[in-house]
Each structure stands twice: as C-alpha cells, then as structure tokens.
C-alpha positions in Angstrom: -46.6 -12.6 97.3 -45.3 -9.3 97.2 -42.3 -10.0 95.2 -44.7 -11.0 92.1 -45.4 -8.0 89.9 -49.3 -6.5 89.7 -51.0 -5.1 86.8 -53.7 -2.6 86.8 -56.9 -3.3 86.0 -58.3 -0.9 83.0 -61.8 -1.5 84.6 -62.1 -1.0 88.4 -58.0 0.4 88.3 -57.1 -1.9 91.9 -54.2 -3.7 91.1 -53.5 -7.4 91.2 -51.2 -10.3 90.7 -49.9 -10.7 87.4 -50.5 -14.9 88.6 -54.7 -14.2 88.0 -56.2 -14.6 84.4 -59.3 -12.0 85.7 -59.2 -9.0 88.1 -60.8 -10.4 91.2 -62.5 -7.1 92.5 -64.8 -7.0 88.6 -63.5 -10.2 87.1 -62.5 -8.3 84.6 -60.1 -10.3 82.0 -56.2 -9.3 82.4 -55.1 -7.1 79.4 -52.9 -8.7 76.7 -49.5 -7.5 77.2 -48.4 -6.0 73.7 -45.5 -8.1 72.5 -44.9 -5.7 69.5 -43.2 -3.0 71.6 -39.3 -2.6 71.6 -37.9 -3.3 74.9 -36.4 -0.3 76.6 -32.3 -0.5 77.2 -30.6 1.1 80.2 -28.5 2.8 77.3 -31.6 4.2 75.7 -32.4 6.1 78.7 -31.3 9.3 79.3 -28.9 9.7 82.6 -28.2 6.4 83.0 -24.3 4.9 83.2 -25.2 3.1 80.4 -26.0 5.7 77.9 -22.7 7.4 79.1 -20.7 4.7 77.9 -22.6 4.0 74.8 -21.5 7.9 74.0 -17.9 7.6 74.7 -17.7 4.3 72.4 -19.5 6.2 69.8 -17.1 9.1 69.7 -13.7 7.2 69.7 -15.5 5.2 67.1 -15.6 8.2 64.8 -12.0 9.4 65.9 -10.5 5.9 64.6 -12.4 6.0 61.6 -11.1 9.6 60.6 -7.4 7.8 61.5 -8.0 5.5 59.3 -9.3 7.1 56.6 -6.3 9.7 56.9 -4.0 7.0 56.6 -5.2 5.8 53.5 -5.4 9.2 51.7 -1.4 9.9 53.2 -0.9 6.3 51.4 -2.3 6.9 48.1 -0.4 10.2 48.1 3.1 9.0 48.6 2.7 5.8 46.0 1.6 8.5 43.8 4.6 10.7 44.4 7.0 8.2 44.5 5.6 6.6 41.6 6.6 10.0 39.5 10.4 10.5 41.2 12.2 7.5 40.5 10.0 6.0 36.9 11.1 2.4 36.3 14.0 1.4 34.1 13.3 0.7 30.2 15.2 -2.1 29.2 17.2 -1.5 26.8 17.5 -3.7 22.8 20.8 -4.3 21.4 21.9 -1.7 19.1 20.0 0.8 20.7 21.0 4.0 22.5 18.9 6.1 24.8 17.9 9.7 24.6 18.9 10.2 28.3 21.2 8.9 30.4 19.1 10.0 33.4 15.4 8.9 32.5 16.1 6.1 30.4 12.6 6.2 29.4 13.6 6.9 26.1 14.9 4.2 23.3 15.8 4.5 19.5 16.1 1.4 18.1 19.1 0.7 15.2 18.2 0.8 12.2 19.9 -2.8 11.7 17.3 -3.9 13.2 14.8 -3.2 11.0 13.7 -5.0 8.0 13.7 -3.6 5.2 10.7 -2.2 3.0 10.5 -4.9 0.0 9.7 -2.4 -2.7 6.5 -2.6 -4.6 6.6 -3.9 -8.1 6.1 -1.9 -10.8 3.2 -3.6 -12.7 4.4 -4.3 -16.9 1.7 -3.0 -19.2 0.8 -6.4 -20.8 1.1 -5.6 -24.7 -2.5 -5.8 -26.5 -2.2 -8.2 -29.7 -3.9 -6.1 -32.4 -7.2 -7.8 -33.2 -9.0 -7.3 -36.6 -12.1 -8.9 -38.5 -11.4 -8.9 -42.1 -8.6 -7.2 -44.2 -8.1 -6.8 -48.2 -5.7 -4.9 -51.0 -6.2 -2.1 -52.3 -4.8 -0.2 -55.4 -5.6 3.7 -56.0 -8.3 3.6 -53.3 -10.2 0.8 -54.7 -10.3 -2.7 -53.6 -7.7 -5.2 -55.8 -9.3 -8.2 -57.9 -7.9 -11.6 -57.1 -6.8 -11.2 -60.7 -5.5 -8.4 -62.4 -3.3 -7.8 -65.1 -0.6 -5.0 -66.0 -2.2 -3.7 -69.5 -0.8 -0.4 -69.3 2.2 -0.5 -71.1 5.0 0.6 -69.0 3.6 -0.2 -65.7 6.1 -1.8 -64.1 5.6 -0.7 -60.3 2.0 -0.3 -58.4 2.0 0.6 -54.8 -0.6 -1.7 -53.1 -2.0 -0.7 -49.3 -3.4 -2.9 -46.6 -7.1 -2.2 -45.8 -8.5 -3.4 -42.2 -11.6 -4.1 -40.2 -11.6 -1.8 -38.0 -9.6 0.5 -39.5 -8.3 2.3 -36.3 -5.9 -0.9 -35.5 -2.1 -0.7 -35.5 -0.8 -3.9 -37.3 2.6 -4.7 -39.6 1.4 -6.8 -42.2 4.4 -9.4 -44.4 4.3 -9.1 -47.6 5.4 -11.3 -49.8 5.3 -12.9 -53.8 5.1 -16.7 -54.9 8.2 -15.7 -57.4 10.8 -13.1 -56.9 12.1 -13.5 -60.8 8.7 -11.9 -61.6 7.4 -10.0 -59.2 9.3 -8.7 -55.6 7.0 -6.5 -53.0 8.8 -4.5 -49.9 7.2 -4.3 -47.3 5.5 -1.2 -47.9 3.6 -2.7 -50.2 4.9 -1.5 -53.2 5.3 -4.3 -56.2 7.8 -4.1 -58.6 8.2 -6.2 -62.3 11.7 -7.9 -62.1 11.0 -10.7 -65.3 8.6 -11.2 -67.8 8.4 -13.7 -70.6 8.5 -11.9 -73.7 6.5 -14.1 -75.5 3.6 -15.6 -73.4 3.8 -13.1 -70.7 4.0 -13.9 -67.0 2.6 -13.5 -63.3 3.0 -14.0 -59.7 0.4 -14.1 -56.5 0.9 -11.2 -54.1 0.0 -12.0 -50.6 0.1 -9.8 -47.6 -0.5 -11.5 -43.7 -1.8 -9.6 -40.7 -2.7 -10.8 -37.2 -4.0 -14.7 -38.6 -5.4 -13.5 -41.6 -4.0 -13.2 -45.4 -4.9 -11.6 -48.7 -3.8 -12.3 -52.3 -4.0 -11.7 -55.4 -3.0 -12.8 -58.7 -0.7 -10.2 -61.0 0.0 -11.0 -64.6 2.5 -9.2 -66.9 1.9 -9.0 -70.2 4.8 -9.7 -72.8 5.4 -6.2 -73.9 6.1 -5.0 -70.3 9.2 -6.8 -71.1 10.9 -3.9 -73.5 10.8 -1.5 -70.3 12.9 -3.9 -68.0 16.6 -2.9 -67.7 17.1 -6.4 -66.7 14.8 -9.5 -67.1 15.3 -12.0 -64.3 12.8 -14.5 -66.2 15.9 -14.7 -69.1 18.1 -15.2 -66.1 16.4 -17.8 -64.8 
C-alpha cells in the first residue's frame, strides 16, 4: 500500500492512507480537501522546463505583435501617400476645358451649357378707377339749381365746375347739352348761348358724367338774350 498517498492527521499529526474516512491512531475524521484552491502548473513554478517555455512563447508573442502592428502603420502610410501623388482623373463634360493639363482636377463648364436666367417680370401698376360718392355743379362757388335761368341781360357764357365727394379724387368728367342750337358746353365746363327764341325764349339741360354718376341742370334763355347773339342757331334751325 505504499503507492497510495497519506494525509496528515491535524489531531495526533501520524500519517495515514488517504483510503480511511478516520485517522486510526485518534479516529479522528480525515480533513476535507479544499476544492476551491487553483491547481498548481509545472509552468507556474519557478525553475521548472515548463515555465521556461511559457517565457520564450510569451516574448516572440510580443515580437510578432510589434510586426504586425508596424506593418499596418507602413500600410496606412503609403495609401496615404500614394493617395496624394497620382489624384484620380475628373471626367471631363462636353464643351468643357480644364484648368490643367496635368491635375485635371479642375473643370469649367461652357456656358452653352447653361440655361439661361428667365428674367423676372416687371410687375404693371394696375391703374386705380377713381372712386367717388356724390358729385354736383357749381356756378361762382355755389351749388347750381336744377333750374336756373339767364336774367342778366347779356349773359351769354357761364363757366360751370364739377364738385366731388371726396374732393381729393382725380376724375374727367363729359359734359354735355340736350340741344347744341341752344346751348353747347366744352369740356371745361364752360356753357355758351348759341340760339334763343326771340319771342318765348328758350333752354337746354346741362349734364356732366363722372365715374357712374351724372348731374344736370336745366338752363333757360330768356328772349332778350337774343339781341347779343352774333348768330342765332334757333333761326337756323
């Protein structure tokens, strides 16, 4: 039984077969072998062939992986390099011409080639219609009845004038007169005795439009205005 290894009792310290579940000098109970410990290697101890070689592989280890790593950075570098000595060809468009007959990096397109700017429009001021409210005629600064008559003798011309609400609007009023062999009006507004019946007298309706609206008024000539008429359209007629 020597070939079986023997444990040491922690009681009476005689050794014994590691077989018995009890020393049998105290019968004391065999001590629990402790499982948690790490098992020793031969390359874990110190001297040993083992932990001679584990060195060596550790040291060529490290002389690859500085190789390696050299190799990558000699890599990188000449990509790099190479990269910046001969720069890939631009193609070229039609029309175009390059800077540099060397790089050809560089391109300036034609100007065939490109469209045209469509100019902006100029935006047309749309024209404002002149708006007013009310309008009326007016003779010497005061308004003008719808029916008046020419008592003054001599009067054969009155300048009338357009009046509107608001004032401030630009318009161009029409004049006009429901007989010409009476009464004619330009369009200034000034009216003017062409004919007059020298016996019964005679009259005419003034009317002036603006902007949808029209005023009027009645005019009569009395008989005697006819002796100041170089000519009396009413005879001609």
């Amino acid at each position: 039984m020597g070939f079986l290894p023997e444990i040491t009792c922690p009681r009476c310290g005689k050794k014994y077969s590691v077989t018995r579940r009890q020393c049998p000098h105290c019968n004391a109970a065999r001590p629990k072998q402790n499982t948690r410990a790490a098992a020793t290697t031969a390359s874990a101890l110190s001297g040993t062939a083992e932990r001679a070689r584990a060195a060596m592989d550790g040291h060529w280890q490290l002389v690859f992986a500085g190789i390696l790593a050299a190799a990558v950075l000699l890599a990188v570098i000449v990509l790099i390099v190479g990269g910046e000595s001969s720069p890939t060809a631009t193609p070229s468009l039609p029309g175009s011409s390059t800077g540099s007959d060397n790089s050809g990096t560089a391109i300036t397109v034609s100007d065939t080639y490109l469209p045209s700017p469509s100019p902006s429009p100029v935006p047309t001021p749309e024209a404002q219609e002149a708006t007013i409210t009310s309008m009326e005629l007016v003779f010497l600064n005061q308004t003008l009845a719808p029916d008046v008559t020419l008592s003054k003798d001599g009067q054969t011309e009155i300048q009338l004038e357009l009046r509107t609400f608001p004032q401030n609007v630009d318009v161009t009023p029409e004049w006009s007169s429901s007989n010409e062999n009476i009464l004619v009006v330009d369009q200034t507004g000034k009216v003017t005795v062409v004919g007059v019946d020298p016996v019964n007298g005679s009259n005419a309706t003034i009317t002036v439009k603006c902007c949808g609206l029209e005023a009027s008024s009645i005019i009569r000539v009395p008989q005697y205005q006819a002796a100041h008429l170089t000519e009396n359209r009413y005879n001609a007629g």
